[in-house]
C-alpha positions as a Markdown table, in Angstrom:
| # | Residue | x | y | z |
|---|---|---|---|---|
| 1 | Unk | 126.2 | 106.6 | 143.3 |
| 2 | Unk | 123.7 | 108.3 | 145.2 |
| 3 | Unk | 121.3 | 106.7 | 147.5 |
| 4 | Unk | 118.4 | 109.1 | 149.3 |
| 5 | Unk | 115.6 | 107.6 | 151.4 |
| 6 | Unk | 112.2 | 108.1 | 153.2 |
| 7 | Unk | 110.3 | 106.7 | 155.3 |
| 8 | Unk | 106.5 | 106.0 | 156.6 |
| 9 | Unk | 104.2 | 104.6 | 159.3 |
| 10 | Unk | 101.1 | 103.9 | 159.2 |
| 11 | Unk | 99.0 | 104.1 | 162.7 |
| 12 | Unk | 95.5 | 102.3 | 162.4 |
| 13 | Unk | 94.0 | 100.7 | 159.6 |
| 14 | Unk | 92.5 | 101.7 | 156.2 |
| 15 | Unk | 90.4 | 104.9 | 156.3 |
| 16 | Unk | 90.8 | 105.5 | 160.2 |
| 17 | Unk | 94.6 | 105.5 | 159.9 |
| 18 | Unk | 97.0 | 107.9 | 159.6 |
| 19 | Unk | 100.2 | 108.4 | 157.8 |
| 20 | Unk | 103.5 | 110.1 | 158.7 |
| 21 | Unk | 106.1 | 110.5 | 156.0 |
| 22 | Unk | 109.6 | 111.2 | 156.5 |
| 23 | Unk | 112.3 | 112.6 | 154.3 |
| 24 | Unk | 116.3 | 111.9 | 154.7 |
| 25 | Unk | 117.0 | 115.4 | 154.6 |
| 26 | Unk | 114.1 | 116.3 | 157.5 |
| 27 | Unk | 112.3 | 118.7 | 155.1 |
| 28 | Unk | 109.6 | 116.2 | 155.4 |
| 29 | Unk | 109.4 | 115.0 | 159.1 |
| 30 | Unk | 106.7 | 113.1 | 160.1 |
| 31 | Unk | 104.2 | 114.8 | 157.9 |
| 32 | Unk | 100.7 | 113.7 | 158.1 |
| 33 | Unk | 99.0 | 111.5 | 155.2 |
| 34 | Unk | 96.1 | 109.2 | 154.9 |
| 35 | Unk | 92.4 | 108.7 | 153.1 |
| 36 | Unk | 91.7 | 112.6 | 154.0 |
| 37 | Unk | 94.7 | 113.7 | 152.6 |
| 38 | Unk | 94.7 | 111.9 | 149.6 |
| 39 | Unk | 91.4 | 111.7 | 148.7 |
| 40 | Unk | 89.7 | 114.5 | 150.3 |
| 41 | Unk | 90.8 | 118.3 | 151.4 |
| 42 | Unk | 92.3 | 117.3 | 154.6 |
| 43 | Unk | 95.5 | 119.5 | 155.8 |
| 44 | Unk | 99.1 | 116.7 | 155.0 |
| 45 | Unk | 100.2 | 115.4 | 152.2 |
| 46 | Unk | 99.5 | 112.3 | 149.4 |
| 47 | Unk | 102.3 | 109.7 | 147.4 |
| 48 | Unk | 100.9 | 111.8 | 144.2 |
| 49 | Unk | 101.9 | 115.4 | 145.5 |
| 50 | Unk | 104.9 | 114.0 | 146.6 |
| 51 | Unk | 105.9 | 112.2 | 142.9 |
| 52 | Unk | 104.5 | 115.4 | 141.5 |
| 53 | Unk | 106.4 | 117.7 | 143.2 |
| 54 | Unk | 109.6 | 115.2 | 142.3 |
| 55 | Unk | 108.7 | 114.7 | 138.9 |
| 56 | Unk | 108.6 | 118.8 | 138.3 |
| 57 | Unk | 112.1 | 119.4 | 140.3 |
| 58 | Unk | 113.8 | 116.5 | 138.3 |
| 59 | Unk | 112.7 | 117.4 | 134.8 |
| 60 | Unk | 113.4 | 121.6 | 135.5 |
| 61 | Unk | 116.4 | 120.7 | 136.4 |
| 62 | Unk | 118.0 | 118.1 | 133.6 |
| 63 | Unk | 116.2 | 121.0 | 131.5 |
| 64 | Unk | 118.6 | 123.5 | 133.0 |
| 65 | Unk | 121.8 | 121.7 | 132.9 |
| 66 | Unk | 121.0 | 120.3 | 129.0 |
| 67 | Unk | 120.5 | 124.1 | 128.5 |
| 68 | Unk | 123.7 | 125.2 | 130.5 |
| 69 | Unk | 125.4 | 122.1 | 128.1 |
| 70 | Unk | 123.8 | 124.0 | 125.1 |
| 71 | Unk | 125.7 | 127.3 | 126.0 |
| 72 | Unk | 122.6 | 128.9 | 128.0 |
| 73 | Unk | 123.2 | 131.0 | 130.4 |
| 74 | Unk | 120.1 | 133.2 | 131.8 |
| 75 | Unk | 117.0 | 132.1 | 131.7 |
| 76 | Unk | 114.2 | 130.9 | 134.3 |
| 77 | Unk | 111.9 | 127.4 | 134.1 |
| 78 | Unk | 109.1 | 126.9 | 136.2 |
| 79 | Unk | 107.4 | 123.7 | 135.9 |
| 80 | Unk | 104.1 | 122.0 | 137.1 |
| 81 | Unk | 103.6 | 118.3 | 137.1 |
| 82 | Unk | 99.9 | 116.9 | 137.5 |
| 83 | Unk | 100.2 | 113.5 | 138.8 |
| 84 | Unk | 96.5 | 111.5 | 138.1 |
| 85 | Unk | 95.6 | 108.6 | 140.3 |
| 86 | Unk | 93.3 | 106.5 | 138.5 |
| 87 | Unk | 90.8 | 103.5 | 139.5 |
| 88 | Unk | 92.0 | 100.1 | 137.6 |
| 89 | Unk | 90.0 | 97.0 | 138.7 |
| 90 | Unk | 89.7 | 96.5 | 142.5 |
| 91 | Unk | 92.8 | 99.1 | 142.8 |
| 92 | Unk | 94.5 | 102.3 | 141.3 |
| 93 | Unk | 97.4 | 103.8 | 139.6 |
| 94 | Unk | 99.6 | 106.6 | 138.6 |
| 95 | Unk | 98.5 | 106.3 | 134.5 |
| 96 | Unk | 100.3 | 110.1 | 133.7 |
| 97 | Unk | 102.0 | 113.1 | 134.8 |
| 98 | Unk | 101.3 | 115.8 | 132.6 |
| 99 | Unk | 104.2 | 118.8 | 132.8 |
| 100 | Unk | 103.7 | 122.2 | 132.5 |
| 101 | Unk | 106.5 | 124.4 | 131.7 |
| 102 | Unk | 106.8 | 128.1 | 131.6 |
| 103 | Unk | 110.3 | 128.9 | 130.3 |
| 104 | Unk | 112.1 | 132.4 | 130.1 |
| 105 | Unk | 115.6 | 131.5 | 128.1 |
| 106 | Unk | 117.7 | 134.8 | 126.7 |
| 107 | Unk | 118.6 | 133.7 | 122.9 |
| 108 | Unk | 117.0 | 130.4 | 122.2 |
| 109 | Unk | 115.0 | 129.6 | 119.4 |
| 110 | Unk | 111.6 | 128.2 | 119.8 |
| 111 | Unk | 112.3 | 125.3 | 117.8 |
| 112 | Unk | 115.9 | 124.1 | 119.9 |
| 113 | Unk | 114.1 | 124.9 | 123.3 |
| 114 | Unk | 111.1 | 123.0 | 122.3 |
| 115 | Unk | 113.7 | 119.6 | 121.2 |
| 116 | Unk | 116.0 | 120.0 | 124.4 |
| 117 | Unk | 113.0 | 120.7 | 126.6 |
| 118 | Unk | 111.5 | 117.0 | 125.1 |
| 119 | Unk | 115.0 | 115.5 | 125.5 |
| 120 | Unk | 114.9 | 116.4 | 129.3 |
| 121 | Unk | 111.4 | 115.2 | 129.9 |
| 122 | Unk | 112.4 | 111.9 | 128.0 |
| 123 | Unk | 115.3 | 111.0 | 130.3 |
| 124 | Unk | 115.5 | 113.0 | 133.6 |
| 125 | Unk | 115.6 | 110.1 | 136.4 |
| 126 | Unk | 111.8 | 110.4 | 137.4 |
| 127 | Unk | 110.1 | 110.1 | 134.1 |
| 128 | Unk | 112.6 | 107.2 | 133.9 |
| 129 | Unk | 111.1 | 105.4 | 136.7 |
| 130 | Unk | 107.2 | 106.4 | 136.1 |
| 131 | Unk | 105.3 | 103.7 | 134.3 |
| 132 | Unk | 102.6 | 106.4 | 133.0 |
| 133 | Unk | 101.8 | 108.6 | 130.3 |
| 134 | Unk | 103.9 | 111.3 | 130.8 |
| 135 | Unk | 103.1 | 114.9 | 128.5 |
| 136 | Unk | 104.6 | 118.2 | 128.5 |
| 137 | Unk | 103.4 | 121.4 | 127.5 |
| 138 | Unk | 105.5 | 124.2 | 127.7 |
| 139 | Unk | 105.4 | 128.4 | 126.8 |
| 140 | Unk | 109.0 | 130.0 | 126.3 |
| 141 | Unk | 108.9 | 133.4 | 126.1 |
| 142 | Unk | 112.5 | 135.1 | 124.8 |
C-alpha cells in the first residue's frame, strides 16, 4: 500500500519555539509553525490547517470518484473543512471538522447527490482516522 510521510522540528521550548514542517513531496519544506501561528495571526502554518486542508482534499475527492462510479461525468466540488481545536482539562483537541461543500454536477438529482455526497464523507481515509464530530453541509446546483 501507500505510505507518505512528514516531518517536524521543534527549535526552543513552548511559546518561544518555533516549528518547521516538512512534507514528503517538498510542497511543504520547512514551513514555519508554533504558538503564533497556531494561536495567533502570525505568518506559517498550524496541525489544524494542515488536517483541514487534508480532510477537504480527501473527502472532494472519494466524492468525485463515488460520482465517476455512479456514471458522472462533469461536474465541479469545492469543499471547505473547518477543523476546531478545543480546550479539554489541562489540554486540547480536534472535537469536529465541519465540511462545506459547493457542488456543480450535470444530471444528478438532489436527493442521489446528497446520499453519495454522505457516503464519501462517512468513509474517505481522513474522516476515517479523525476521532471528532465530523458534519457536512453541502449546496449542488445542476
Amino acid at each position: 500500500m501507500t505510505t507518505r510521510s512528514g516531518s517536524a522540528r521543534y527549535d526552543g521550548l513552548g511559546k518561544e519555539g518555533v516549528g518547521h514542517v516538512s512534507t514528503q513531496s517538498g510542497v511543504l519544506s520547512d514551513q514555519k509553525y508554533g504558538f503564533d501561528t497556531r494561536f495567533g495571526d502570525e505568518p506559517g502554518t498550524n496541525p489544524e490547517e494542515l488536517i483541514a486542508a487534508a480532510h477537504a482534499s480527501c473527502f472532494t475527492m472519494a466524492l468525485s470518484f463515488a460520482l465517476a462510479r455512479e456514471g458522472f461525468s462533469e461536474g465541479t466540488l469545492e469543499t471547505t473543512a473547518k477543523v476546531t481545536l478545543d480546550k479539554q482539562g489541562e489540554g486540547f483537541a480536534i472535537t469536529r471538522s465541519a465540511l462545506t461543500l459547493n457542488a456543480t454536477v450535470a444530471g444528478i438529482d438532489a436527493d442521489q447527490f446528497a446520499r453519495i455526497a454522505a457516503d464519501a464523507k462517512a468513509n474517505c481515509p481522513v474522516s476515517k482516522l479523525l476521532n471528532a464530530e465530523i458534519t457536512l453541509d453541502h449546496t449542488l446546483t445542476a
